[in-house]
C-alpha atoms as an extended CHARMM CRD file, in Angstrom:
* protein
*
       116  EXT
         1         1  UNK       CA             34.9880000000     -112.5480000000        7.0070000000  PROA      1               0.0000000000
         2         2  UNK       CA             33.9880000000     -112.5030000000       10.5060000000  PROA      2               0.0000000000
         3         3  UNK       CA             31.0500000000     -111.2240000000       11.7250000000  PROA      3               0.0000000000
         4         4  UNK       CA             29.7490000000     -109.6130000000       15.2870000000  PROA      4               0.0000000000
         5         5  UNK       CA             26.1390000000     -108.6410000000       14.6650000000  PROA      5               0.0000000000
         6         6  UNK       CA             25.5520000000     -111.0220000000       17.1660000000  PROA      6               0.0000000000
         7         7  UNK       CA             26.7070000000     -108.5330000000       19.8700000000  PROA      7               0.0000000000
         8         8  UNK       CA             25.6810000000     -106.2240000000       18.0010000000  PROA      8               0.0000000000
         9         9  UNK       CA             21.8600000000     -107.1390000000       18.5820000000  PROA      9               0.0000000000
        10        10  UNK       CA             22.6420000000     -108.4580000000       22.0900000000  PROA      10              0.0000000000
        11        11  UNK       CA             23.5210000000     -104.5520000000       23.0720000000  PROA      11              0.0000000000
        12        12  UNK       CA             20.8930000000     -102.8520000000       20.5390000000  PROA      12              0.0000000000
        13        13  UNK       CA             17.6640000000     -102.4830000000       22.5430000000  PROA      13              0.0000000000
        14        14  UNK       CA             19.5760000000     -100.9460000000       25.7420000000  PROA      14              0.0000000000
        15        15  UNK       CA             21.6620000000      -99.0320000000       23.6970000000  PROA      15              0.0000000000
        16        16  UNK       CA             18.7640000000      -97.4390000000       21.9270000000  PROA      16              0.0000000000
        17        17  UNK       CA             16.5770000000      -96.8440000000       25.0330000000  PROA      17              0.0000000000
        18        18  UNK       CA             19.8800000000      -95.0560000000       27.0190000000  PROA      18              0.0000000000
        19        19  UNK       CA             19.9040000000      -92.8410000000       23.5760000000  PROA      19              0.0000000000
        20        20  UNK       CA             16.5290000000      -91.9450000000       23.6590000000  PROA      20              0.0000000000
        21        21  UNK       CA             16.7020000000      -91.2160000000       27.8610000000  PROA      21              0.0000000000
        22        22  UNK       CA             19.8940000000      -88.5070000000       26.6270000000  PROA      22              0.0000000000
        23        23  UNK       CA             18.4070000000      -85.3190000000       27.2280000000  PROA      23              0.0000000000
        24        24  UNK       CA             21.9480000000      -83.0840000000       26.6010000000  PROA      24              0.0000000000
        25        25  UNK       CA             24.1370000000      -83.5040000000       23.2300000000  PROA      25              0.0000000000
        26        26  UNK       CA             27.2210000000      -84.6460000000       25.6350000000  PROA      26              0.0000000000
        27        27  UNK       CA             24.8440000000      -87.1880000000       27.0170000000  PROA      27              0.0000000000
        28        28  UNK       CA             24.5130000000      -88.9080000000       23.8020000000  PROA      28              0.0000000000
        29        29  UNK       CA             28.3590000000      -89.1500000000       23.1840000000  PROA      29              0.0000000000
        30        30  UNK       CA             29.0540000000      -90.5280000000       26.0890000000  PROA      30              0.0000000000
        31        31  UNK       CA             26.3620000000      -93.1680000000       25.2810000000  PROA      31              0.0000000000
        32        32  UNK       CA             27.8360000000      -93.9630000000       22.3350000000  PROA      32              0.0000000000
        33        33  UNK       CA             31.4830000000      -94.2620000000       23.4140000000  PROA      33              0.0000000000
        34        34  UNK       CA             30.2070000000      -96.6700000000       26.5510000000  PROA      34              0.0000000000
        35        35  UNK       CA             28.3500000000      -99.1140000000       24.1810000000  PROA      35              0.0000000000
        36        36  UNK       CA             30.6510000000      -99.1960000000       21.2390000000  PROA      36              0.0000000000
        37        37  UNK       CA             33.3270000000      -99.8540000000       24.0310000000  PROA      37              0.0000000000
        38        38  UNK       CA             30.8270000000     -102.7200000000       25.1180000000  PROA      38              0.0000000000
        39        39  UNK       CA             30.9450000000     -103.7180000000       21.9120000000  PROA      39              0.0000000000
        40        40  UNK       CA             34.5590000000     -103.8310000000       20.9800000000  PROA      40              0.0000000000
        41        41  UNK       CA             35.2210000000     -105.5350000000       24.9570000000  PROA      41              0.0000000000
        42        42  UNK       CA             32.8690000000     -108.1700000000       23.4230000000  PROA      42              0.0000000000
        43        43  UNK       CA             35.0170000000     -108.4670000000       20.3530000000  PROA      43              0.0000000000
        44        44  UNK       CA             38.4570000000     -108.4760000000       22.1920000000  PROA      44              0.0000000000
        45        45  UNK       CA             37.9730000000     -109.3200000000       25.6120000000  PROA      45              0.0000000000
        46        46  UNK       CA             41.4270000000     -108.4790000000       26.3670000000  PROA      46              0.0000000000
        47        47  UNK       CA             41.2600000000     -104.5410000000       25.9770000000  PROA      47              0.0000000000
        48        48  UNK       CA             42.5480000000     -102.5630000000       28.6610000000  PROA      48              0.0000000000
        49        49  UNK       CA             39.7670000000     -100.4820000000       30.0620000000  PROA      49              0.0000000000
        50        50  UNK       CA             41.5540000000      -97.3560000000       29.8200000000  PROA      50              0.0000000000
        51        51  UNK       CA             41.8570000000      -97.3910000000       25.7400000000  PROA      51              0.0000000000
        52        52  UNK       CA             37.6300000000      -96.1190000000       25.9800000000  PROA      52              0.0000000000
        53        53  UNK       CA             39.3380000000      -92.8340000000       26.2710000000  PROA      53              0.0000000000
        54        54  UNK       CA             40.4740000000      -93.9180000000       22.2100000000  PROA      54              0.0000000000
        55        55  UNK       CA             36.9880000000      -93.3360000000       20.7800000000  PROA      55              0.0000000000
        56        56  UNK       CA             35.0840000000      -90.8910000000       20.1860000000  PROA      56              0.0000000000
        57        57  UNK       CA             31.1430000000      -89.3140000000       18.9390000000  PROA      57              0.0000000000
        58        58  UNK       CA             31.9530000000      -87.2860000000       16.0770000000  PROA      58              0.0000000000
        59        59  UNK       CA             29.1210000000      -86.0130000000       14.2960000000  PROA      59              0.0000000000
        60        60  UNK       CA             30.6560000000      -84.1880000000       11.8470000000  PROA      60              0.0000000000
        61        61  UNK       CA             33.0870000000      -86.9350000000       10.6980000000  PROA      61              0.0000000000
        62        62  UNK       CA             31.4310000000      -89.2080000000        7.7490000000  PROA      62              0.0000000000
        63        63  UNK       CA             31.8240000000      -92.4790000000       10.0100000000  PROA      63              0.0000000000
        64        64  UNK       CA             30.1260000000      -90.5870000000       13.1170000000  PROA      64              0.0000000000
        65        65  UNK       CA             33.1130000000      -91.9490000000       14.9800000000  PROA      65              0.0000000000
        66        66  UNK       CA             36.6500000000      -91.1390000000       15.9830000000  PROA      66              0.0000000000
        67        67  UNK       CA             39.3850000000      -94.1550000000       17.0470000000  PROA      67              0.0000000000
        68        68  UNK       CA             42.7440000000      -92.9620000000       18.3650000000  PROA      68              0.0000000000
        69        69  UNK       CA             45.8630000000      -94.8780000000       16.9440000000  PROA      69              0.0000000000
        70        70  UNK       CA             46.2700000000      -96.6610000000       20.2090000000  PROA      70              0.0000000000
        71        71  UNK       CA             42.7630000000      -98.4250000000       19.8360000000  PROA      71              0.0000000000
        72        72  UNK       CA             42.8050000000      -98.8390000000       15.8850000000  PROA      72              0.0000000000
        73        73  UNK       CA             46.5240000000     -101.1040000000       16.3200000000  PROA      73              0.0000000000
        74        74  UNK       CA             44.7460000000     -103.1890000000       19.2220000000  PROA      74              0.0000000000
        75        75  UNK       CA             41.7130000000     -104.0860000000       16.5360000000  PROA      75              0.0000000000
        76        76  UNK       CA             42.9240000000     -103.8670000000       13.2540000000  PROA      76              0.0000000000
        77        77  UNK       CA             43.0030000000     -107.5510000000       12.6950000000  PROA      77              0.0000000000
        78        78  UNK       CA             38.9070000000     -107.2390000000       13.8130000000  PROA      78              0.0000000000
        79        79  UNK       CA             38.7470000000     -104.1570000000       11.7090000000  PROA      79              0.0000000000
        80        80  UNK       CA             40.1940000000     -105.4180000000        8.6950000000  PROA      80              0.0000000000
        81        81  UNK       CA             38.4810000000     -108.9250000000        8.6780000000  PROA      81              0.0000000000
        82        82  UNK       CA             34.7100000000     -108.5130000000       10.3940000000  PROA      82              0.0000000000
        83        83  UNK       CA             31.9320000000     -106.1760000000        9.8300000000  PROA      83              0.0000000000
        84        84  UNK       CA             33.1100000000     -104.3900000000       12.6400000000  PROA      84              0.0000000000
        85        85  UNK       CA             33.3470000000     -101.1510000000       11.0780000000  PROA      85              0.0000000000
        86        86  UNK       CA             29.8960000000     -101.4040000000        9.5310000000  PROA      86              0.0000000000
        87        87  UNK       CA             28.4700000000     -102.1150000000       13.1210000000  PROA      87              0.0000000000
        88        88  UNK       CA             30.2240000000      -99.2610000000       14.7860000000  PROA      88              0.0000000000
        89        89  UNK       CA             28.8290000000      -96.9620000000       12.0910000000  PROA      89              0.0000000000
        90        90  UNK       CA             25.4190000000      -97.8120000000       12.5140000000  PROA      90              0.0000000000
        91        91  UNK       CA             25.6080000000      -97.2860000000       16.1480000000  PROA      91              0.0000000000
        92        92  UNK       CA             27.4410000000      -93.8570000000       15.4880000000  PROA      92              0.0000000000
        93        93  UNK       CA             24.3290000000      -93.0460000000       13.0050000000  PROA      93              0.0000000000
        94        94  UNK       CA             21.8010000000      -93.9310000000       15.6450000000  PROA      94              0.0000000000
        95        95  UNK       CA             23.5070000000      -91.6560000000       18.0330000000  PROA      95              0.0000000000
        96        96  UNK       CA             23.8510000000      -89.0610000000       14.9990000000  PROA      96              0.0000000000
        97        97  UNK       CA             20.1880000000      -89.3010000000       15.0170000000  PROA      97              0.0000000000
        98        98  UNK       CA             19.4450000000      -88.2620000000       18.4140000000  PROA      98              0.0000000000
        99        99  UNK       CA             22.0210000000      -86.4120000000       18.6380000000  PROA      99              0.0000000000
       100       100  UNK       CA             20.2890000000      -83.9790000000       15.4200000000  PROA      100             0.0000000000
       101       101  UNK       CA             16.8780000000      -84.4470000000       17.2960000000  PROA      101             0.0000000000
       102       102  UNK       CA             18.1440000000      -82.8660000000       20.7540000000  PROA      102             0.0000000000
       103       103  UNK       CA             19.5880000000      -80.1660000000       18.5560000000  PROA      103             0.0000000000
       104       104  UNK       CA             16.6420000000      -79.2440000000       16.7600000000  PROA      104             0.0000000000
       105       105  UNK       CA             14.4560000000      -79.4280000000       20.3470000000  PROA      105             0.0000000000
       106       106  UNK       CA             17.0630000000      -76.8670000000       21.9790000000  PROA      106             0.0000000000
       107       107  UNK       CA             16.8360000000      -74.0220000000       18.5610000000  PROA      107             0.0000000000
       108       108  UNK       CA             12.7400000000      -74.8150000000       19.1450000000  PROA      108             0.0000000000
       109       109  UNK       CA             13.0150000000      -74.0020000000       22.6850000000  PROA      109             0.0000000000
       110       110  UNK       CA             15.4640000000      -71.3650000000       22.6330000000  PROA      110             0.0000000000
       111       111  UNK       CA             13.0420000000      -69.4510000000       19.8400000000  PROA      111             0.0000000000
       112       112  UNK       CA             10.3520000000      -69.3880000000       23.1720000000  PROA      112             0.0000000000
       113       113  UNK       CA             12.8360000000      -68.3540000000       25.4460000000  PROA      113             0.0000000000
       114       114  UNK       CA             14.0680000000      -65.1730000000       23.8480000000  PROA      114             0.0000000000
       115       115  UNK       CA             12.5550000000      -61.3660000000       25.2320000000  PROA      115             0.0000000000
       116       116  UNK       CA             10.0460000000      -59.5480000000       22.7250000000  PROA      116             0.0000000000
């Protein structure tokens, strides 16, 4: 089994400090989708630049991440045979984290911001 915490580390301290400068929930998607795209260009060098558009910040999905068909064929040797998968989910969870907190900071303020 390969593994790619190597990279993973490499991109972890900027990734974390752009999620914590996200002030807006689309902010911390994108975030996500350019770093695990990092990530995977770090994996497979070859990737054509337009399959980014293949993943996706999903929240509400168990994995916190979405891959379109398109990306999954082009890694599924990588997915199948690294820790991959267990890297991308810990990003996703970090962003799921932040993600929660900016959520919870908008219901706080919007509780000031409403008339008597």
């Amino acid at each position: 089994m390969r593994s790619y915490v190597k990279y993973e580390k490499e991109l972890e301290h900027e990734y974390r400090e752009k999620l914590n400068e996200a002030k807006r929930l689309g902010d911390v998607g994108d975030v996500f989708v350019e770093y695990a795209f990092k990530l995977l260009k770090m994996v497979k060098p070859e990737l054509d630049d337009s399959l980014i558009e293949d993943i996706a910040f999903d929240p509400e999905n168990p994995k916190g991440y979405k891959l379109i068909e398109n990306l999954r064929r082009e890694l599924e040797e990588e997915f199948n045979s690294s820790d991959l998968p267990a890297i991308l989910e810990r990003m996703a969870k970090a962003a799921a984290h932040r993600y929660e907190h900016i959520l919870k900071d908008n219901d706080r303020t919007d509780v000031f911001r409403k008339a008597p």
